[in-house]
C-alpha positions as CSV (number, residue, x, y, z in Angstrom):
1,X,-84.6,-72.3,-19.8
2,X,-81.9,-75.7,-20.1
3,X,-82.8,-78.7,-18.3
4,X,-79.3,-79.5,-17.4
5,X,-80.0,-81.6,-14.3
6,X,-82.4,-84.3,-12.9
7,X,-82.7,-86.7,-10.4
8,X,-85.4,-89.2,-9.4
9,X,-85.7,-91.2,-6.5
10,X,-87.5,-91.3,-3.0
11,X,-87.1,-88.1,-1.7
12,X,-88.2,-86.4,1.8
13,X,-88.9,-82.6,1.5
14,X,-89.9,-80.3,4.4
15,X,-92.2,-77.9,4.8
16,X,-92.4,-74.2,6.2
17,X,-95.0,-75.5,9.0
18,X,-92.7,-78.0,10.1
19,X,-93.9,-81.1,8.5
20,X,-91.9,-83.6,6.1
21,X,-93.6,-84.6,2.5
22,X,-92.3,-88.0,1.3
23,X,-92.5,-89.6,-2.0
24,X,-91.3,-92.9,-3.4
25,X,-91.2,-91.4,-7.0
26,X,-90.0,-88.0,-6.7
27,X,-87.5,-85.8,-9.1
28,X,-86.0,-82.6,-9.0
29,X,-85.0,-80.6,-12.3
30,X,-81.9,-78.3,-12.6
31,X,-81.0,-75.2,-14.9
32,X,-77.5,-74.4,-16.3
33,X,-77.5,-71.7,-13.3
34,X,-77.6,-74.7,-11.0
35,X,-81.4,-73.5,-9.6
36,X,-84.0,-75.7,-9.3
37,X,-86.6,-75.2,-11.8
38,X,-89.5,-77.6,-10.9
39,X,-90.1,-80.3,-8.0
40,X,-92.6,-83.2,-7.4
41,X,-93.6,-86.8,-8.7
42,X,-91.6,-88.3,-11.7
43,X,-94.9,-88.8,-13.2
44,X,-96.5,-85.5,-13.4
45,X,-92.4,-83.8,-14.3
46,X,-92.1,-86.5,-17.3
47,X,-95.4,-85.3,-18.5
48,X,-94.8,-82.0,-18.8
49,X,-91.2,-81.9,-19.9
50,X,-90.9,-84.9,-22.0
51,X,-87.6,-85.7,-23.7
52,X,-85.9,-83.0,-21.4
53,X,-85.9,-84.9,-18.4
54,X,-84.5,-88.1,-20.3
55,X,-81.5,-89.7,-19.5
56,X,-81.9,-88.8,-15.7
57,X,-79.9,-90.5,-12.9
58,X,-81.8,-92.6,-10.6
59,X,-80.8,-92.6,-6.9
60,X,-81.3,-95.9,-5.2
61,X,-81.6,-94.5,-1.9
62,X,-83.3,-91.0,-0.4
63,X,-82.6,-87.4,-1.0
64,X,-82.9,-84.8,1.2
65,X,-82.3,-81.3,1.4
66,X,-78.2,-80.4,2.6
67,X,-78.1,-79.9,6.3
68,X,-76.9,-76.9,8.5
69,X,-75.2,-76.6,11.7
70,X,-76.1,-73.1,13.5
71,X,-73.6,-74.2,16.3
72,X,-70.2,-75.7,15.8
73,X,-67.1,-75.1,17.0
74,X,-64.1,-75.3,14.6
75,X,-61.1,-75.1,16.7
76,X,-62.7,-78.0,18.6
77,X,-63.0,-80.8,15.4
78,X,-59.5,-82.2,16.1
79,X,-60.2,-83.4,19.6
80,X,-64.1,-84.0,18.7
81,X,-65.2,-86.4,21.9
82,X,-62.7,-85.6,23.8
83,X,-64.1,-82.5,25.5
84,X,-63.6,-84.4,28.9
85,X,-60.8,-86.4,28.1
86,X,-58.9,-86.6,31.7
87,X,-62.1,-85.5,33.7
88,X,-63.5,-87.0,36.6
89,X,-66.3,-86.9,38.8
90,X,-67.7,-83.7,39.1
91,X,-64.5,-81.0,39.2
92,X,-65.3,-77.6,40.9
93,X,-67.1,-75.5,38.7
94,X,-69.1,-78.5,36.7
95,X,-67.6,-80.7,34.0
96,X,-67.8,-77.9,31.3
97,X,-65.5,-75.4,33.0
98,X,-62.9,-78.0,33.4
99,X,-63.2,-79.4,30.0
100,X,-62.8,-75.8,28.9
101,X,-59.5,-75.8,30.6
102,X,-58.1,-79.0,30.2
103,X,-58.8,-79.7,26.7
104,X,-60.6,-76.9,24.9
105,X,-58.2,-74.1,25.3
106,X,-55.0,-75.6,24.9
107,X,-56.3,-76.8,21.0
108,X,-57.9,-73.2,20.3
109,X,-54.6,-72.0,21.4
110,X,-52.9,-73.9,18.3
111,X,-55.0,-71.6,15.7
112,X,-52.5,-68.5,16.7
113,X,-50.2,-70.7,14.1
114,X,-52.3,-69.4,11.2
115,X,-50.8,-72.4,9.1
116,X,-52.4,-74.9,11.9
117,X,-55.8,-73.0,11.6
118,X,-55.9,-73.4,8.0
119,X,-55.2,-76.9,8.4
120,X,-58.0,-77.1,11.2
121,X,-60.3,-75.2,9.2
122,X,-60.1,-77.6,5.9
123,X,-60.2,-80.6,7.9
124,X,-63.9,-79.5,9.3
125,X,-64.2,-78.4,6.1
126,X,-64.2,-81.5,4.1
127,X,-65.6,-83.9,7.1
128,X,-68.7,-81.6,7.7
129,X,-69.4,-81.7,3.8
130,X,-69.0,-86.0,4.2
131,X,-71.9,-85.5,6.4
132,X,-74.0,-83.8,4.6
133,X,-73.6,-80.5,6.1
134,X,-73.1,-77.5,3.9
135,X,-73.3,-74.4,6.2
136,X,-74.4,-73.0,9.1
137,X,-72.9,-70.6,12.6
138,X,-69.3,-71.6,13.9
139,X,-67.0,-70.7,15.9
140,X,-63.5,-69.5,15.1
141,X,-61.2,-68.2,18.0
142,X,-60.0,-64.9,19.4
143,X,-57.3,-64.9,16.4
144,X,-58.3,-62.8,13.5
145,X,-56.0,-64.1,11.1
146,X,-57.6,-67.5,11.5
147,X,-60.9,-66.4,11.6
148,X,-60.5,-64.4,7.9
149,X,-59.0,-68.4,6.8
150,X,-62.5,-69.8,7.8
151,X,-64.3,-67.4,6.2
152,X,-62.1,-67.7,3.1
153,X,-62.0,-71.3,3.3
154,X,-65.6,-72.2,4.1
155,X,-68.4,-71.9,1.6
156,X,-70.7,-68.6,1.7
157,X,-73.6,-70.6,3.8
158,X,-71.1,-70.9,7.1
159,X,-71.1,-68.0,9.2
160,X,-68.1,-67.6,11.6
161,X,-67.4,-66.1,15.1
162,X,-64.3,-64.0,15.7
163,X,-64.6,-65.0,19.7
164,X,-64.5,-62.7,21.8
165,X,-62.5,-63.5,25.9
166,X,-60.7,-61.4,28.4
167,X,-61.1,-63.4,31.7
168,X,-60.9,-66.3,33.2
169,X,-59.0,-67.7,30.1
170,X,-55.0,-68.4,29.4
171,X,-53.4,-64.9,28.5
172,X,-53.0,-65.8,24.6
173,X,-56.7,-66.3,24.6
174,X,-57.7,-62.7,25.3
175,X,-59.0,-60.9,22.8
176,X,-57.1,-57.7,21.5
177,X,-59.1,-55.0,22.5
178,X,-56.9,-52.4,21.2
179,X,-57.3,-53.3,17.7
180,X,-61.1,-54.8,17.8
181,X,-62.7,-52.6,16.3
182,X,-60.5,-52.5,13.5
183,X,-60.5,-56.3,13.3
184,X,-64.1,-56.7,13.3
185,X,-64.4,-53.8,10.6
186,X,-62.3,-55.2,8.4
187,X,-64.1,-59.2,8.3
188,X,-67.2,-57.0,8.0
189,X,-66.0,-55.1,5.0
190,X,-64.7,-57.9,3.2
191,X,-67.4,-61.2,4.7
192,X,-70.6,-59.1,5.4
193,X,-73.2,-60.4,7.4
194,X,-71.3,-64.1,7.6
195,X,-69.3,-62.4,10.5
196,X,-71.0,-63.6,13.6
197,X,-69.9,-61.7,17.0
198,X,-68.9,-63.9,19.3
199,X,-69.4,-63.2,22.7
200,X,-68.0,-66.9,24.3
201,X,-70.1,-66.8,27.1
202,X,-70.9,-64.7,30.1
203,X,-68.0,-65.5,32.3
204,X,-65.1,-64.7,29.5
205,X,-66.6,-61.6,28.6
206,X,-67.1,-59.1,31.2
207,X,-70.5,-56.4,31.0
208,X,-67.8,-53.1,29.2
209,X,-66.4,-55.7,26.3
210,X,-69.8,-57.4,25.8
211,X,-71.9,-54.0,25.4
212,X,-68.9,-53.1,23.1
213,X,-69.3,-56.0,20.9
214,X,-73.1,-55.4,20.8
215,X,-72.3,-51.5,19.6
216,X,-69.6,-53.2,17.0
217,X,-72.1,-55.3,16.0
218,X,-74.9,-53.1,15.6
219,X,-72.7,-50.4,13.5
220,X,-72.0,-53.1,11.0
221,X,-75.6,-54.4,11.3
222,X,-74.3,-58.3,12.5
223,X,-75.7,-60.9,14.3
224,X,-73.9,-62.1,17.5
225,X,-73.9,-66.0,19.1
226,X,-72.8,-67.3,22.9
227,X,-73.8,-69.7,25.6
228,X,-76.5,-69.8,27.3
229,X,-77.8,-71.9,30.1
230,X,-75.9,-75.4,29.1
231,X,-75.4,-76.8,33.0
232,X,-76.1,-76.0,36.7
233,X,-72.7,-75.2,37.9
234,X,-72.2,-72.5,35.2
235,X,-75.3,-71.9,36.1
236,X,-74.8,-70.5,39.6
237,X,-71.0,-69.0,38.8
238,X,-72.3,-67.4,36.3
239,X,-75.0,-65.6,38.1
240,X,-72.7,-64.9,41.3
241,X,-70.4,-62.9,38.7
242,X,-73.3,-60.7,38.0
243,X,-75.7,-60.5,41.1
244,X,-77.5,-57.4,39.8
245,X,-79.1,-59.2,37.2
246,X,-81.9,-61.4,37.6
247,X,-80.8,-64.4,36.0
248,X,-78.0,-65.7,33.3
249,X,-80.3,-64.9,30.6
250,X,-80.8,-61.5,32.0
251,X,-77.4,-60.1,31.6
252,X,-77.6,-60.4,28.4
253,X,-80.6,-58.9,28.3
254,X,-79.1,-56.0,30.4
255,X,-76.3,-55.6,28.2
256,X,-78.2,-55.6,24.9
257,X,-77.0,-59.0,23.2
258,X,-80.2,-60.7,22.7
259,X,-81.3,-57.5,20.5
260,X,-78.9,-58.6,17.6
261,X,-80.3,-61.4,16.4
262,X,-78.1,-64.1,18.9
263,X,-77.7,-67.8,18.4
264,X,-78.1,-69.0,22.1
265,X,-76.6,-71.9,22.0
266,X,-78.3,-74.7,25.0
267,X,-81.1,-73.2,26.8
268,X,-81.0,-76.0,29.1
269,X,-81.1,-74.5,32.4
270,X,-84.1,-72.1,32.1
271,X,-86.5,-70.8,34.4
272,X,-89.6,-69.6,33.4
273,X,-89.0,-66.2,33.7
274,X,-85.6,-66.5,31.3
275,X,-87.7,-68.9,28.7
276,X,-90.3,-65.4,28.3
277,X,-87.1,-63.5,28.2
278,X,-86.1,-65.4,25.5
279,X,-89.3,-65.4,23.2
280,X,-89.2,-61.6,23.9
281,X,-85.9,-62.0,22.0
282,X,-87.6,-63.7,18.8
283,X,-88.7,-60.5,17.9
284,X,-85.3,-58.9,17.0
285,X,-84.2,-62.2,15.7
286,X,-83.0,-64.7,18.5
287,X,-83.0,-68.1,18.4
288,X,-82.0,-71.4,20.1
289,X,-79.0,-73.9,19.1
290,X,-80.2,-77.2,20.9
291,X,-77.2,-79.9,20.9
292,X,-78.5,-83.1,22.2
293,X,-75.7,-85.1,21.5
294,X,-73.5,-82.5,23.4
295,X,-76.0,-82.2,26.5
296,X,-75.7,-85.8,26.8
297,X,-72.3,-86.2,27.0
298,X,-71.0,-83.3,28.4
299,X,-73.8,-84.4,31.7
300,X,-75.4,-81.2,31.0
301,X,-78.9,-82.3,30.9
302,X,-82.3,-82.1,28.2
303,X,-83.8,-78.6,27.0
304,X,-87.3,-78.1,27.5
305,X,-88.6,-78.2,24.1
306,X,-92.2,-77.9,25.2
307,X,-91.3,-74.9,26.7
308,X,-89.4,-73.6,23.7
309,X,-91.9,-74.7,21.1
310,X,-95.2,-73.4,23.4
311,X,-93.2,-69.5,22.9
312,X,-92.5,-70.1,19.5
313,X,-89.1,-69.6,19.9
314,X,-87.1,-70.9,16.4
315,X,-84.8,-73.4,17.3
316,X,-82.0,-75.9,15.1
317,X,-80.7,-79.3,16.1
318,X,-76.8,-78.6,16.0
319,X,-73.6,-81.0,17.0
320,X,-71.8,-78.6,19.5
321,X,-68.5,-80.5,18.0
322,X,-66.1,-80.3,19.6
323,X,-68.4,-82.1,22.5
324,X,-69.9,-84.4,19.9
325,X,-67.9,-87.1,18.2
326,X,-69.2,-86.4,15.0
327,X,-70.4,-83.7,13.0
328,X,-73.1,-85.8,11.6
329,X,-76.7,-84.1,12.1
330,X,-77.9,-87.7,11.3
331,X,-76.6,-89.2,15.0
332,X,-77.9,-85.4,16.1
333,X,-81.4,-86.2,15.1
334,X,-81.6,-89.8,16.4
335,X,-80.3,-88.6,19.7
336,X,-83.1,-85.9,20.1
337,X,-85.5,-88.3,19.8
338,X,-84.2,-90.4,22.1
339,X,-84.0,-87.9,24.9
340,X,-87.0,-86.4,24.1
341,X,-89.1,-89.8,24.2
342,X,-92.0,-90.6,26.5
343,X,-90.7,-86.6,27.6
344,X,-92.3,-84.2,25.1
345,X,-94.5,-85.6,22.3
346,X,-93.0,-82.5,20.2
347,X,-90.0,-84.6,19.1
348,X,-90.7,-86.7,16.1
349,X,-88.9,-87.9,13.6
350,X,-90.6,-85.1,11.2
351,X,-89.3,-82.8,13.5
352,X,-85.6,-83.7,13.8
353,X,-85.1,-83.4,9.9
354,X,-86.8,-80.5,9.5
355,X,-84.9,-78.8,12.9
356,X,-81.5,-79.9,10.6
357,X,-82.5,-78.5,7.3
358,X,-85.3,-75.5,6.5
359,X,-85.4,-74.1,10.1
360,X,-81.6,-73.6,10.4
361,X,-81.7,-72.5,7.0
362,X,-84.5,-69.8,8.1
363,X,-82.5,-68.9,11.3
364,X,-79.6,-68.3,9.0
365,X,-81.5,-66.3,6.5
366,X,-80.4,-69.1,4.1
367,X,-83.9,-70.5,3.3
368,X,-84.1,-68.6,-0.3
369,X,-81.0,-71.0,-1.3
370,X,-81.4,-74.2,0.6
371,X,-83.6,-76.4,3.2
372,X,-86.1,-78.0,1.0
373,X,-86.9,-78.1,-2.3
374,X,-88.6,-75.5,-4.4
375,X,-88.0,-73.9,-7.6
376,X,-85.9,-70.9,-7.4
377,X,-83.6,-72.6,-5.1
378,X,-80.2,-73.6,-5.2
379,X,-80.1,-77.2,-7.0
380,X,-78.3,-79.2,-3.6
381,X,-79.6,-82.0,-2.2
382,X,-77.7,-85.0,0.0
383,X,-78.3,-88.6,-1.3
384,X,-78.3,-91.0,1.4
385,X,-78.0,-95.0,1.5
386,X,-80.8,-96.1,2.2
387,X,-82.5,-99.7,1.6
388,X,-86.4,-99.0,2.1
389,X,-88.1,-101.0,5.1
390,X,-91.3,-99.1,4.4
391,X,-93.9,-101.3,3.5
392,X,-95.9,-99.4,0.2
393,X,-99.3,-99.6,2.4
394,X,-98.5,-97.5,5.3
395,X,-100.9,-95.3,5.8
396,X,-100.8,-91.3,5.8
397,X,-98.1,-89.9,3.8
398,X,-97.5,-88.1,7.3
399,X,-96.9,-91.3,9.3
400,X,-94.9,-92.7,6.1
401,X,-92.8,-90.1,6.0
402,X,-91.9,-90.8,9.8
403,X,-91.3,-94.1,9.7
404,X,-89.5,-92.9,6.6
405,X,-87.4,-90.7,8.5
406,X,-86.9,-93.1,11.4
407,X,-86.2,-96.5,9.6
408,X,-84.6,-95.8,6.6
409,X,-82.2,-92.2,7.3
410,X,-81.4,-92.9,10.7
411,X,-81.7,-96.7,10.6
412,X,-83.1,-97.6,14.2
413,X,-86.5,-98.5,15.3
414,X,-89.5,-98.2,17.7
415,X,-87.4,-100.3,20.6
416,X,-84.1,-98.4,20.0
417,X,-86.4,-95.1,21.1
418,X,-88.1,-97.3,23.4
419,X,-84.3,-97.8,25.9
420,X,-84.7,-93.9,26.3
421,X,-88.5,-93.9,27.6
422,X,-88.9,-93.2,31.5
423,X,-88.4,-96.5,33.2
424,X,-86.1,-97.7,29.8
425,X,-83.5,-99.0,30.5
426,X,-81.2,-95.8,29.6
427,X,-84.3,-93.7,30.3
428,X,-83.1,-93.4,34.1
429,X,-80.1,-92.2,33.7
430,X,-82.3,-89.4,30.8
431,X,-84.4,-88.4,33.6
432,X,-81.2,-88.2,36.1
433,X,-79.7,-85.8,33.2
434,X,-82.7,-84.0,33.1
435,X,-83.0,-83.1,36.7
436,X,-79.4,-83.0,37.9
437,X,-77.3,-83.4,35.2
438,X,-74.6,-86.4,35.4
439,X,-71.4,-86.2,36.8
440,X,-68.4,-88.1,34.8
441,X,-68.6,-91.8,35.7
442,X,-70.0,-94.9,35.1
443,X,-73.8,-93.5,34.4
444,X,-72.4,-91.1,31.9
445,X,-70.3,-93.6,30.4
446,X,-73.1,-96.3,29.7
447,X,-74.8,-92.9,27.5
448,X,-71.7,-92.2,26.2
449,X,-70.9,-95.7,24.4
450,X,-75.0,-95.8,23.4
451,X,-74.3,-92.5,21.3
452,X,-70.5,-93.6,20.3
453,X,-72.0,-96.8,18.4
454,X,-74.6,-94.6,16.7
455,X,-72.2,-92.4,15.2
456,X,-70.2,-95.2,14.1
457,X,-73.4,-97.0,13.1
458,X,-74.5,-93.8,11.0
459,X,-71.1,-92.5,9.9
460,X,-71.1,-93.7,6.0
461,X,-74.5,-92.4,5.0
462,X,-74.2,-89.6,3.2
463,X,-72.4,-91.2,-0.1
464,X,-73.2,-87.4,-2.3
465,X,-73.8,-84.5,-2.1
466,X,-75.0,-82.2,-4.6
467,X,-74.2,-78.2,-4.3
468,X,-75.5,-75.7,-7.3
469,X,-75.4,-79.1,-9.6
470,X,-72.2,-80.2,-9.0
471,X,-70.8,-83.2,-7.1
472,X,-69.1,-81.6,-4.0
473,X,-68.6,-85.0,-1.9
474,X,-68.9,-88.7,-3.1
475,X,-67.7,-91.9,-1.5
476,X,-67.1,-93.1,-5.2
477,X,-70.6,-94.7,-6.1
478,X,-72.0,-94.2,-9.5
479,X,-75.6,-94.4,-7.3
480,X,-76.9,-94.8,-3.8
């Protein structure tokens, strides 16, 4: 075995059991195969390799494991918080529905110009890697041609949806179902198990297509993704399009989706009966996409991660861009603790980065490559800037590693979290969210510019990221 790569600095690692270790001193070691080959203090890894680990580079701010998004939408990143752009008040049908008209179609429609897809695709390709986000579940469109450019275009670890519509969508967004089989087949044949079937949601597809796509799916052993739950009005039309099922999440129960493995992305709107439906689901594979960013501006409301987490249902903090502003998982996880404050004492800052790294990672079947650091593993990490506030007496490396998290990633504080709190003063218009959801105005607004200056504020973190031991992305610093 060649050393061929080391770093050392402070370094934040998570855990299968959801926790975050943190060291001040930490360094990971590299083969020629770009695999880690040992992890932990400086001290003990000098020790025992000596004059190998020499010459290392020194990282003046904190490493952490790359990030994953298990729901993104690439058609969406050139009008990225601009879902509602030209939407007012609360339109028939809920904000989302007209969004979905107004704005989202007309850009997905572009990607029938394979040349503009392409174009789309390497965009979101090189602005989700300046975040520090190396992979995870996206959506494409119903055009096969651009769905085969993501999946030649994006690195192995993203997964990507050929989407499936054939109502209540413009005419050149309906899928082809004359050749669908064949177009499915062929991604399959040539992309394996990173072709995601993409059922949009439960109004686009229609009970015949949808238990197709699950027998597509299930003769090329994939995974599918869709919509789930994400506000009230799509809520109720939802369930008037299917009154023989008991609920949203029960059509797809009827029709077999939640037995391949889905990504549901939003869970908001569950009763109890549909969050037991859904842990039922864990056991073939499904899991939740929760998008707090997204929820917040869209008006949708807050997911019930108590109830989530009490069903043990596997869950990953993703942007939902083209709703967000930014692809950055960063603004993601300082958002879910900010919703989540004073409301579930599940959301901590431990949490959110392990929600962004190891369990997407697991969810994706990614986690023998990247997440956290162990040997074996791929040698990838994102460096951060970083200047420590961490006094070196805090107390357990538990707490330390939250305030870690908190202070020094996602640079905001006790009182920034403290706005959000019931009774804070944005912590009303959270627990209006929560209940009713918001309708596009002035209260929306006010959360809206909160999260808008965060993503500015937390935009120019990442300054490298390492894949397999080579630079992918650097803003041009020698160190952080």
């Amino acid at each position: 075995m060649t050393v061929s790569h080391v770093v050392r600095g402070r370094m934040l690692n998570p855990r299968a059991d959801g926790s975050v270790d943190y060291s001040s001193d930490a360094a990971i070691i590299g083969d020629d195969r770009g695999r880690i080959v040992a992890f932990g203090s400086w001290n003990d890894l000098s020790a025992q390799f000596g004059s190998a680990v020499q010459g290392f580079r020194r990282a003046g701010g904190l490493i952490i494991p790359p990030m994953l998004d298990a729901h993104i939408h690439i058609p969406q990143h050139p009008i990225r918080g601009r879902f509602l752009e030209g939407i007012i008040g609360s339109p028939e049908g809920g904000p989302l529905l007209a969004g979905l008209n107004r704005n989202v179609f007309p850009a997905e429609t572009l990607c029938a110009d394979t040349a503009l897809a392409r174009r789309a695709i390497e965009d979101f390709r090189d602005d989700t890697l300046s975040h520090g986000v190396v992979g995870g579940a996206a959506y494409m469109t119903v055009h096969t041609p651009a769905t085969r450019a993501a999946l030649e275009l994006l690195a192995d670890t993203w997964g990507v949806g050929l989407v499936l519509m054939q109502r209540f969508c413009p005419p050149t967004l309906r899928t082809d179902e004359l050749t669908l089989d064949e177009d499915i087949a062929s991604l399959a044949a040539d992309f394996g198990a990173r072709v995601i079937v993409t059922d949009r949601f439960a109004g686009a597809v229609d009970t015949p297509l949808r238990r197709r796509a699950v027998a597509i799916a299930t003769r090329h052993e994939l995974r599918m993704q869709t919509h789930l739950n994400e506000q009230l009005a799509e809520k109720a039309w939802i369930e008037s399009l299917y009154p023989e099922a008991a609920s949203y999440t029960d059509v797809y129960r009827r029709d077999n989706l939640l037995d391949r493995a889905p990504i549901l992305a939003h869970c908001i709107r569950m009763s109890p009966a549909e969050h037991d439906m859904l842990a039922a689901a864990t056991q073939t594979g499904a899991a939740a996409a929760h998008c707090p960013v997204s929820n917040t501006l869209l008006g949708s409301g807050v997911m019930y991660l108590d109830e989530i987490v009490s069903r043990d249902v596997p869950y990953a903090i993703c942007t939902d861009v083209g709703a967000s502003p930014t692809t950055s998982l960063l603004c993601e996880m300082l958002q879910f603790l900010r919703v989540h404050r004073g409301r579930s004492r599940l959301a901590t800052p431990q949490e959110a980065l392990f929600r962004t790294t190891l369990a997407p990672a697991q969810i994706l079947g990614l986690a023998d490559r990247v997440g956290s650091f162990e040997p074996g593993k791929d040698f990838s990490f994102v460096e951060v800037a970083a200047t420590s506030k961490i006094a070196a007496a805090d107390g357990a490396a538990a707490a330390s590693a939250d305030a870690v998290i908190l202070t020094d990633l996602l640079d905001a504080g006790d009182d920034d979290l403290r706005r959000y709190e019931p009774g804070g003063e944005l912590g009303k218009l959270v627990d209006e969210l929560a209940v009713t959801g918001l309708p596009v105005g002035s209260s929306l607004s006010e959360l809206t510019t909160d999260v808008e200056r965060t993503a500015r504020r937390l935009d120019a973190k990442i300054v490298r990221v390492t894949l397999e031991g080579r630079v992918a992305f650097s803003r041009g610093r020698d160190t952080v």
